[in-house]
TORKOL-4160 file (C-alpha; in steps of 0.2 Angstrom, whole numbers, padded with zeros to 4 digits, m for minus):
252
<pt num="1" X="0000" Y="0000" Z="0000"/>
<pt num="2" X="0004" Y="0020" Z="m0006"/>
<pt num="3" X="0006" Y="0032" Z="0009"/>
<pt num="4" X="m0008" Y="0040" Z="m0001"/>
<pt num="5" X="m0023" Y="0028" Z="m0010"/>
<pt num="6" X="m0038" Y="0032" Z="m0020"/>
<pt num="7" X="m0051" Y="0020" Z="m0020"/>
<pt num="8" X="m0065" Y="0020" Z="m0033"/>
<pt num="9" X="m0067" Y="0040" Z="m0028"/>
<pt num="10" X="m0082" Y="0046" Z="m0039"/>
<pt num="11" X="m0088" Y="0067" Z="m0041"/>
<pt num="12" X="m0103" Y="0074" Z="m0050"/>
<pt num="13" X="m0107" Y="0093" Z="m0052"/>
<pt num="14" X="m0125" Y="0092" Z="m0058"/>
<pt num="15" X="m0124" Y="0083" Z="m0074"/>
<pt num="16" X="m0103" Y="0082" Z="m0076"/>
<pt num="17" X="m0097" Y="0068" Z="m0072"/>
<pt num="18" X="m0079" Y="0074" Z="m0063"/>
<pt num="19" X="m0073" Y="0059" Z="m0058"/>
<pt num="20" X="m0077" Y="0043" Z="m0061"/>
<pt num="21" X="m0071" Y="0029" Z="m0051"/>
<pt num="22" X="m0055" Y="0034" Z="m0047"/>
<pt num="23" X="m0040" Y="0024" Z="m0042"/>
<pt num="24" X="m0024" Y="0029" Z="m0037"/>
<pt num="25" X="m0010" Y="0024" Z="m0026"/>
<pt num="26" X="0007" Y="0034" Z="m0021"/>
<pt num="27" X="0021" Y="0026" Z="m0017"/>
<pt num="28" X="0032" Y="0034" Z="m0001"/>
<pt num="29" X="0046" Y="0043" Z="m0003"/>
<pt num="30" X="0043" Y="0046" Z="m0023"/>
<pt num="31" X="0037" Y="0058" Z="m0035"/>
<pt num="32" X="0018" Y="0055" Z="m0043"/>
<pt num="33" X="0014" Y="0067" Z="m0055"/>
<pt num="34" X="m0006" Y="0069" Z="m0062"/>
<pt num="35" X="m0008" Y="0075" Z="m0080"/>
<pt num="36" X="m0020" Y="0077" Z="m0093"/>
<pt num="37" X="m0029" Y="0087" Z="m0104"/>
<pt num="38" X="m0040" Y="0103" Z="m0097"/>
<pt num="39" X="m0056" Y="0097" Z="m0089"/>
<pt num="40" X="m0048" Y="0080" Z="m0085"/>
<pt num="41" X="m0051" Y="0080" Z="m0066"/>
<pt num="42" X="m0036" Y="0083" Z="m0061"/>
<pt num="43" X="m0041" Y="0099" Z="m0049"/>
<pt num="44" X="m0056" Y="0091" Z="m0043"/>
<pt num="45" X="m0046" Y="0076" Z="m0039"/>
<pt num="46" X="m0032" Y="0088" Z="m0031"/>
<pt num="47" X="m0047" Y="0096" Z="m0019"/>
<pt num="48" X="m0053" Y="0080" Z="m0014"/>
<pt num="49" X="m0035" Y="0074" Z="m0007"/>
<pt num="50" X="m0036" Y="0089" Z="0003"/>
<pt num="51" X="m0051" Y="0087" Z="0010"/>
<pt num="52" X="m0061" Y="0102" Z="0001"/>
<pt num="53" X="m0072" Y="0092" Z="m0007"/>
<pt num="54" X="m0080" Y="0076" Z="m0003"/>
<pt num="55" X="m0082" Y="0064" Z="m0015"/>
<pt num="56" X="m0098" Y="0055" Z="m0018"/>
<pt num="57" X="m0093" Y="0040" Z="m0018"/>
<pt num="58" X="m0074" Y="0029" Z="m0013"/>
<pt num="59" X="m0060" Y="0034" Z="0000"/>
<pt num="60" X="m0045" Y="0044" Z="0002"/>
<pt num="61" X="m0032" Y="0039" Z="0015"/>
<pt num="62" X="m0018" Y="0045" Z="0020"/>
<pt num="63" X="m0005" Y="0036" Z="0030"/>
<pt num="64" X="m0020" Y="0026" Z="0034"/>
<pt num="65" X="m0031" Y="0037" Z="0041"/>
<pt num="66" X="m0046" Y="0046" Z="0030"/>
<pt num="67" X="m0044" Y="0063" Z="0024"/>
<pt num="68" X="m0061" Y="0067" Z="0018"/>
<pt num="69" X="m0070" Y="0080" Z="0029"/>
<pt num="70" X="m0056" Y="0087" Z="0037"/>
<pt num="71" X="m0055" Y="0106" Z="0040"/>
<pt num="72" X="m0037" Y="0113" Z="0032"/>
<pt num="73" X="m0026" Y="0114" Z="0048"/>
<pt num="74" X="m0032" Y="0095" Z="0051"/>
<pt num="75" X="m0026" Y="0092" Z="0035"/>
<pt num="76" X="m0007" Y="0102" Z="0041"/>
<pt num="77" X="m0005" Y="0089" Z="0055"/>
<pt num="78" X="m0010" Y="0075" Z="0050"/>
<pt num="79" X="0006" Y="0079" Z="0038"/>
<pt num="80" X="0000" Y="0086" Z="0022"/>
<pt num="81" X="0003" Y="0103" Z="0015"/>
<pt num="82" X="m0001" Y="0110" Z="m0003"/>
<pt num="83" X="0008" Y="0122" Z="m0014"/>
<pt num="84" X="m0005" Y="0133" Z="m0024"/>
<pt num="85" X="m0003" Y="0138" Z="m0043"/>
<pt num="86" X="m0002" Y="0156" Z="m0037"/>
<pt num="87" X="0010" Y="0156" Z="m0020"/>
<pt num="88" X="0000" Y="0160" Z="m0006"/>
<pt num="89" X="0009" Y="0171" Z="0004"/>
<pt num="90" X="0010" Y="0186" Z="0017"/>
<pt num="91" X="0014" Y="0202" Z="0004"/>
<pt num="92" X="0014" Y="0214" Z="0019"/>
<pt num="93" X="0026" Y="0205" Z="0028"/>
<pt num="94" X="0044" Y="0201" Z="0025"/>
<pt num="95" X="0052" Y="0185" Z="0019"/>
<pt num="96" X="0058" Y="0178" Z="0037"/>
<pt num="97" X="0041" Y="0184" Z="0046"/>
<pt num="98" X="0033" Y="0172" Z="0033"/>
<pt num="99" X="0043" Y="0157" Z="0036"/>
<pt num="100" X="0040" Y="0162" Z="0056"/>
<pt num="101" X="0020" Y="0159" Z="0055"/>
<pt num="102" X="0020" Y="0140" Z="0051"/>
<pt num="103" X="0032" Y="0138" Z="0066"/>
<pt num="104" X="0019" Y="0148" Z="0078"/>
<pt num="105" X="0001" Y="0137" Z="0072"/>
<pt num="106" X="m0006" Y="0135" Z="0087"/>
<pt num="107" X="m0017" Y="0116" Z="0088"/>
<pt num="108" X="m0032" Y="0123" Z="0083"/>
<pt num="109" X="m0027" Y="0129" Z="0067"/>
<pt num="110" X="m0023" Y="0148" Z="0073"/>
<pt num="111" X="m0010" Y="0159" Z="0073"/>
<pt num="112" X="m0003" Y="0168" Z="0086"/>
<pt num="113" X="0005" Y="0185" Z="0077"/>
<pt num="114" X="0008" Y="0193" Z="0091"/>
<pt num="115" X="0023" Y="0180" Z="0093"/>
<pt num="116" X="0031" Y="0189" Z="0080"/>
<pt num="117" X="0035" Y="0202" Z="0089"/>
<pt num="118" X="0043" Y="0192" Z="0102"/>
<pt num="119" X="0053" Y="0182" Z="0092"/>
<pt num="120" X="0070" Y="0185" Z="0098"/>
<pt num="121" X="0065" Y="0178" Z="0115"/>
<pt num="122" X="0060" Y="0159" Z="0105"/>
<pt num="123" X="0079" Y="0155" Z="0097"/>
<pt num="124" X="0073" Y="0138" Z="0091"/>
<pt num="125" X="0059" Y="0145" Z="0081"/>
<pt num="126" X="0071" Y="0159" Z="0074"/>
<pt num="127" X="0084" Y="0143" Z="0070"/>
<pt num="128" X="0069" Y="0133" Z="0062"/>
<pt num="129" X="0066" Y="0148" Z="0051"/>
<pt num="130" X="0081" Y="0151" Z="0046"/>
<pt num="131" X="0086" Y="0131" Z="0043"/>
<pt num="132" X="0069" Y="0133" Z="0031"/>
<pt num="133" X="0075" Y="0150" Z="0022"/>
<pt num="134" X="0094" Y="0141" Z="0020"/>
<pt num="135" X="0085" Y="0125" Z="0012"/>
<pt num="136" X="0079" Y="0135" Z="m0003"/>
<pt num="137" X="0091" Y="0146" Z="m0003"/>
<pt num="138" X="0083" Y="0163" Z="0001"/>
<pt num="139" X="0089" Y="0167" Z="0020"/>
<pt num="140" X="0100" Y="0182" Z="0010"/>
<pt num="141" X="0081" Y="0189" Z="0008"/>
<pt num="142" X="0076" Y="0188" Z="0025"/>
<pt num="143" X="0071" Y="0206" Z="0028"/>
<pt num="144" X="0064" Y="0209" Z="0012"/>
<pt num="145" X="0045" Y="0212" Z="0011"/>
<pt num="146" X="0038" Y="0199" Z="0002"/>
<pt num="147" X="0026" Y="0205" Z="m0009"/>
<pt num="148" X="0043" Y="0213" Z="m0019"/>
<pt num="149" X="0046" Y="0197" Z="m0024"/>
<pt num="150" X="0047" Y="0190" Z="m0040"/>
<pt num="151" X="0036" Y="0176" Z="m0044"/>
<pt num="152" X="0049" Y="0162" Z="m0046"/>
<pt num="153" X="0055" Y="0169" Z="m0026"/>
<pt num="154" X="0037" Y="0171" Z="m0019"/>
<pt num="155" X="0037" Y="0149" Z="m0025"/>
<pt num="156" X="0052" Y="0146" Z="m0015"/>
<pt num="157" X="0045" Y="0156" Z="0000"/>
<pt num="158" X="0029" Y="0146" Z="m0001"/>
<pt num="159" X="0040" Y="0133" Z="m0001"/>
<pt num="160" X="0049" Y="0138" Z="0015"/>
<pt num="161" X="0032" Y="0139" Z="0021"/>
<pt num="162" X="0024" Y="0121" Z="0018"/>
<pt num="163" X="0042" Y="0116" Z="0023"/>
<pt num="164" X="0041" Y="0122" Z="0040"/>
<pt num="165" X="0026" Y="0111" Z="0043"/>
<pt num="166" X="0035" Y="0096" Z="0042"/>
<pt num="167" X="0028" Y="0087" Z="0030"/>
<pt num="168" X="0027" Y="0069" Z="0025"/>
<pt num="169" X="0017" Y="0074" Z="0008"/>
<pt num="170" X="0019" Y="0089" Z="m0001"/>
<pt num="171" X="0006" Y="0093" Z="m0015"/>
<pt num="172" X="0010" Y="0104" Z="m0030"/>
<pt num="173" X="m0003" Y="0112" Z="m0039"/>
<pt num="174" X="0005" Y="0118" Z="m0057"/>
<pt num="175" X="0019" Y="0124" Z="m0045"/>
<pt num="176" X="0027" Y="0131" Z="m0063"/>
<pt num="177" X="0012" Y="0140" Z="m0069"/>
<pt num="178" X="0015" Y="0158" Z="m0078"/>
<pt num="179" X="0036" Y="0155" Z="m0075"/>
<pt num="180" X="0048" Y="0160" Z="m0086"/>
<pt num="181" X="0060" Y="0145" Z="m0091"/>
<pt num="182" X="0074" Y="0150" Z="m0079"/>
<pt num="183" X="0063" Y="0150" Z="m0066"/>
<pt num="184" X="0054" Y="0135" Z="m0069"/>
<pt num="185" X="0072" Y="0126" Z="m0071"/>
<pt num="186" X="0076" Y="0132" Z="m0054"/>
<pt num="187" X="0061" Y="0128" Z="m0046"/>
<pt num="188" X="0064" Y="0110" Z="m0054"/>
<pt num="189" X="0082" Y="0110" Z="m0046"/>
<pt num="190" X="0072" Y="0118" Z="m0030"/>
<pt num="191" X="0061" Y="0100" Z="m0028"/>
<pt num="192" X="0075" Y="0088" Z="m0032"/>
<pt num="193" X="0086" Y="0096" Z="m0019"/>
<pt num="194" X="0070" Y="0097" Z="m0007"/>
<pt num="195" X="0069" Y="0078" Z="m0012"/>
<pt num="196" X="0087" Y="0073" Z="m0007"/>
<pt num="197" X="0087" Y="0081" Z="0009"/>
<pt num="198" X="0070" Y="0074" Z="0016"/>
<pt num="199" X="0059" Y="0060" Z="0018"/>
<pt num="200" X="0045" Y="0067" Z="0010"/>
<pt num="201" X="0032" Y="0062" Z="m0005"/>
<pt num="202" X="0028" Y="0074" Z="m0018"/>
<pt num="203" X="0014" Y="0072" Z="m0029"/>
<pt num="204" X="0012" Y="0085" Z="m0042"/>
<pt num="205" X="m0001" Y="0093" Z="m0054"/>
<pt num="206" X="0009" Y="0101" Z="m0070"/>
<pt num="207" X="0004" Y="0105" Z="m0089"/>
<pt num="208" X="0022" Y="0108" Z="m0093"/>
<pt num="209" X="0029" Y="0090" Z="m0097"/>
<pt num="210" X="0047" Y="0098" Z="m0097"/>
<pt num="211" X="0043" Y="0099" Z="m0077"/>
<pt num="212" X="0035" Y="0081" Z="m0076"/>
<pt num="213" X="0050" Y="0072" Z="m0086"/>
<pt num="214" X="0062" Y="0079" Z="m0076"/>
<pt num="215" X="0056" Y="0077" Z="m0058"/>
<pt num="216" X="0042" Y="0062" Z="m0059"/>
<pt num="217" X="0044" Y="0043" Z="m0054"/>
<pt num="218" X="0028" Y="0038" Z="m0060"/>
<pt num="219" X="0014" Y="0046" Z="m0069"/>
<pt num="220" X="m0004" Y="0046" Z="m0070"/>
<pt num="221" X="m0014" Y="0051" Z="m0083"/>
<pt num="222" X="m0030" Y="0058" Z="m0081"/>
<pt num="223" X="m0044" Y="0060" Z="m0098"/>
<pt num="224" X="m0064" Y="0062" Z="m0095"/>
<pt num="225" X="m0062" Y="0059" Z="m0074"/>
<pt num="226" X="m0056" Y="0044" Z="m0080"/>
<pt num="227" X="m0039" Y="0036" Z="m0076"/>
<pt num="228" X="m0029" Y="0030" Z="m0093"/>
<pt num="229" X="m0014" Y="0025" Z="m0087"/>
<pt num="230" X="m0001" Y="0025" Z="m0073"/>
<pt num="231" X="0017" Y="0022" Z="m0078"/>
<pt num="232" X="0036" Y="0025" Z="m0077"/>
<pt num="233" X="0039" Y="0039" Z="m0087"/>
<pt num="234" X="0049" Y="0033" Z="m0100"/>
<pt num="235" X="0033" Y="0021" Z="m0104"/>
<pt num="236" X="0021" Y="0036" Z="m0106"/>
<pt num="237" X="0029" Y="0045" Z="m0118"/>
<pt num="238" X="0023" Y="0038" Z="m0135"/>
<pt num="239" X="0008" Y="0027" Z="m0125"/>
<pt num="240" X="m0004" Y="0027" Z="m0137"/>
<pt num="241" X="m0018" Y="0029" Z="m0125"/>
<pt num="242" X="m0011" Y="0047" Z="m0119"/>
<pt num="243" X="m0007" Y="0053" Z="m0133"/>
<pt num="244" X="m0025" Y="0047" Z="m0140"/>
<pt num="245" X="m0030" Y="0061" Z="m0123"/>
<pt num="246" X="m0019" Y="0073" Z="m0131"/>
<pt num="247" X="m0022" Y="0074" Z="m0148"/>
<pt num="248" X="m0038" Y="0067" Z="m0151"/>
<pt num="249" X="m0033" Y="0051" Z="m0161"/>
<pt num="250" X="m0024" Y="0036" Z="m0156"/>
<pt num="251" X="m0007" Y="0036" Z="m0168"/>
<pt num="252" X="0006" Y="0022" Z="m0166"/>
């Protein structure tokens, strides 16, 4: 068994059928990527791991206990933290004050600010914060507001962030959307580096097969809600049933 498995995990909205009796099971430790053409299911099915939506039919367990119906901070500990196609991040404050908020969630899922201001006085929090800033190699930034960022560092900082929980499962929703290429290449090294150093599974939503083919150890792909096929990627390129989702046609 995956740290993470899908069981026959059905969604309708109205009369779309979202999903349709999806399985799905990631490996620990690995890289799982989700593609598929637009309208797939591949954001549904993204919610649906979180929590946000509740399928209408099937499961979702992680590390053996059930996701579906937890609120987001349930989601946090139970190990689980999700990297958004556009970073979500704290413009207002700066790029160490960031990092810090993760550190100070309190168990019911709020944050205590005021801790901020008495961060000199908590030196393992400020270590914590600094060993996160270090691991994605922005804790030269540290006092720079972050909304000044560039969009390439507002992704590592959200990184930083999710980091900071200490995760067992990262989820990356396009983490690559609206990068240029140099910034997508180094938030490709980014995630190997992240991979090396920890014990954490990554599964990843991309359209940008560049990003896929470099980082994934398997891939599934998603067509009509449907599962096609999961494989290595050097057996999905050329499969004929992917690129039958892709362009329309089956070609051998």
């Amino acid at each position: 068994m995956g740290i993470l498995e899908v069981k026959n995990v059905s969604k309708r909205f109205g009369g779309l059928q979202a999903l349709g009796d999806v399985n799905l099971s990631v490996a620990e430790n690995t890289v799982h990527a989700i593609i598929g053409p637009n309208g797939a299911g591949k954001s549904t099915l993204l919610n649906c791991l979180i929590g946000k939506l509740i399928p209408d039919t099937g499961s979702v367990m992680f590390d053996g206990n059930s996701v579906l119906g937890r609120k987001p901070y349930e989601i946090n500990q139970m190990g689980i933290s999700r990297v958004f196609q556009t970073p979500e991040i704290f413009a207002d404050l700066t790029v160490f004050e960031n990092v810090m908020i993760p550190c100070f969630a309190t168990r019911d899922g709020a944050f205590r600010m005021h801790a901020l201001e008495s961060v000199a006085n908590e030196p393992d929090i400020v270590e914590q914060a600094e060993t996160m800033l270090a691991d994605v190699n922005m804790l030269d930034k540290r006092n720079v507001h972050a909304g000044s960022l560039s969009r390439g560092d507002k992704r590592r900082l959200e990184m930083a962030m999710c980091l900071s929980q200490q995760p067992k499962l990262l989820l990356l929703d396009e983490p690559t959307a609206g990068m240029a290429r140099a910034d997508t290449n180094n938030t490709i090294d980014l995630l190997k580096e992240i991979k090396d150093k920890r014990d954490i599974t990554m599964c990843i939503i991309e359209h940008d097969m560049h990003v896929v083919f470099s980082l994934a150890e398997r891939i599934t792909v998603l067509a009509q809600g449907t599962p096609l096929v999961e494989e290595t990627p050097e057996n999905i390129k050329g499969h004929p049933k992917v690129r039958e989702a892709y362009l329309g046609e089956a070609q051998v």
